[in-house]
N, C-alpha and C positions, 0 to 999 in steps of 0.2 A: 366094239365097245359093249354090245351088250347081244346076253347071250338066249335064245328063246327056252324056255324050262316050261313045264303044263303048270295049267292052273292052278294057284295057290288057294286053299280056304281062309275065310276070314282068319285074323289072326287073334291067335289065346291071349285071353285074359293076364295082362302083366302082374306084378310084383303088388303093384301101386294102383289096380284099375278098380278094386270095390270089396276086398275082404272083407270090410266089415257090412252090417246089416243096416245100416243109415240108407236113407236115397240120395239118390245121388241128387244135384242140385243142378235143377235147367238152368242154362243162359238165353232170358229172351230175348228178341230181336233188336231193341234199343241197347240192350246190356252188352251183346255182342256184336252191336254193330264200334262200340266205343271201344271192346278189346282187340278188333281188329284193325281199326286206325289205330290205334296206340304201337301194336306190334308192327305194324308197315310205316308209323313214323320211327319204332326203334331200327328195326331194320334201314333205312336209309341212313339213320346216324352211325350205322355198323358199316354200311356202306360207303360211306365217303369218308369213316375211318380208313379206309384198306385202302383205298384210292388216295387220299393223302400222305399213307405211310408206307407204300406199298407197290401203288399203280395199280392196284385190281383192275380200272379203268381202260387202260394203256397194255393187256395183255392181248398178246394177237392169236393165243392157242393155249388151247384146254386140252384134258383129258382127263378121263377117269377108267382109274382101274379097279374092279369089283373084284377082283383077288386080294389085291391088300386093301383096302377099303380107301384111295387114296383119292384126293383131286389134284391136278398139277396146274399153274397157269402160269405158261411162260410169255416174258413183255421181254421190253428193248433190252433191259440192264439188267432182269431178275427172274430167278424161279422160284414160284413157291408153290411150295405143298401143302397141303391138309388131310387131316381125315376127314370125310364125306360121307352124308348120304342121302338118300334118293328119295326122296318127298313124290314125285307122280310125274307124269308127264303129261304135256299139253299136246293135240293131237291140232294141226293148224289147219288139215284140211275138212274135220266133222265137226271142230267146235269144243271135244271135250277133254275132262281130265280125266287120267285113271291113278289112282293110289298105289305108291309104291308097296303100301301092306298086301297089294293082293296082286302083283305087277307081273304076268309070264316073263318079262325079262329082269326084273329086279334080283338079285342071291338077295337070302334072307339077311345075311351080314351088314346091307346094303339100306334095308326097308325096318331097323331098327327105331328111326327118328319116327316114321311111318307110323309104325306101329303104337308108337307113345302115343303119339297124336289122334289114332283111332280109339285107343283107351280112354282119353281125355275128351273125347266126342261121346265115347257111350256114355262118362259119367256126368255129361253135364245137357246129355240130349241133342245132340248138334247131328242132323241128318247127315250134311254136306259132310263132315268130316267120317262118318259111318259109313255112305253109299259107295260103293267099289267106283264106278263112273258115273260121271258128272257133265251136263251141257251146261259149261259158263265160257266165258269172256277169258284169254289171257290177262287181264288186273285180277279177276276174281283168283285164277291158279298164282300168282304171285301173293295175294292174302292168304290163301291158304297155306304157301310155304312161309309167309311171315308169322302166321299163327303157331308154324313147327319149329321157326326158329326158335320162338317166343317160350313155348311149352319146354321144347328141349335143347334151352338154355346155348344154342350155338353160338358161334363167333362171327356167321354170316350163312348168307346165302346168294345162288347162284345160278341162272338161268341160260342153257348153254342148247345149239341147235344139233340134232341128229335126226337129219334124215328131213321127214316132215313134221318130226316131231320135236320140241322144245322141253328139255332133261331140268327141271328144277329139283335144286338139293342142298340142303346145308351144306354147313363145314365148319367146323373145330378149328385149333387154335395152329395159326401160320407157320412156316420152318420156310426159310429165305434163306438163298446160297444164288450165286452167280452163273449165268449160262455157262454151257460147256465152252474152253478156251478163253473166259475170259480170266484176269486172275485178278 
């Protein structure tokens, strides 16, 4: 699933990250502690969307493939697909996250959302979302892919295990077709 590549450098300054000469505008601790409930209360109503209409729930196998940028989750009665990408992963046995913007195994194709989300941390002074890795909690790496759903506007996200490690990642908008043989 995922492939070892060297080190990546922080990632360039987006489209949208501070052209202009304004400063950028912190979010203090009370200001962004309320934009991240918000974003992990929207995100579970995105969630039990997909679950109600869908079975995100009820799927017994994942995969992602970082050549086409795809996630697949197949359940009893259905397969769906998305495009995907790679928010960080949670590391279960040290504790910490590492950001898919700077991730040896992430293709950069992969660590797009990532990267939004690091842009949006320079511009508003968010260390967490700047620092490459991170010692927090799995709820804390679930806020943080809630805050990348949130920035870059996905249709979900997705907390999936490899290895000892825990692959969180958006996803875009669903494509549902039938497992193989059934018609």
């Amino acid at each position: 699933m995922f492939g070892w590549f060297k080190k990546k450098s922080p990632p360039p300054k987006g489209p949208d990250s501070s052209a202009s000469d304004s400063p950028a505008k912190a979010i203090g601790g009370a200001e962004y502690r309320l934009l991240v409930e918000r974003c992990m209360e929207e995100l579970r109503l995105k969630t039990g969307a997909h679950a109600a209409s869908w079975g995100l729930d009820t799927a017994t196998k994942w995969a992602v493939d970082q050549n086409t940028g795809l996630i697949t989750f197949t359940g009893p009665n259905v397969v769906a697909t998305a495009p995907a990408q790679i928010i960080g992963t949670y590391n279960t046995q040290d504790g910490t996250w590492l950001w898919g913007w700077d991730h040896p195994s992430v293709k950069d194709n992969m660590a797009e959302h990532a990267r939004r989300v690091y842009d949006y941390g320079e511009r508003h002074g968010l260390a967490d979302i700047t620092t490459r890795k991170l010692e927090c909690s799995e709820d804390k790496a679930w806020e943080l892919t809630a805050l990348a759903c949130h920035v870059c506007d996905a249709q979900g996200a997705y907390r999936g295990p490899a290895g000892t490690a825990l692959v969180f990642l958006t996803f875009g908008t669903v494509t549902l077709s039938r497992p193989e043989g059934e018609g």
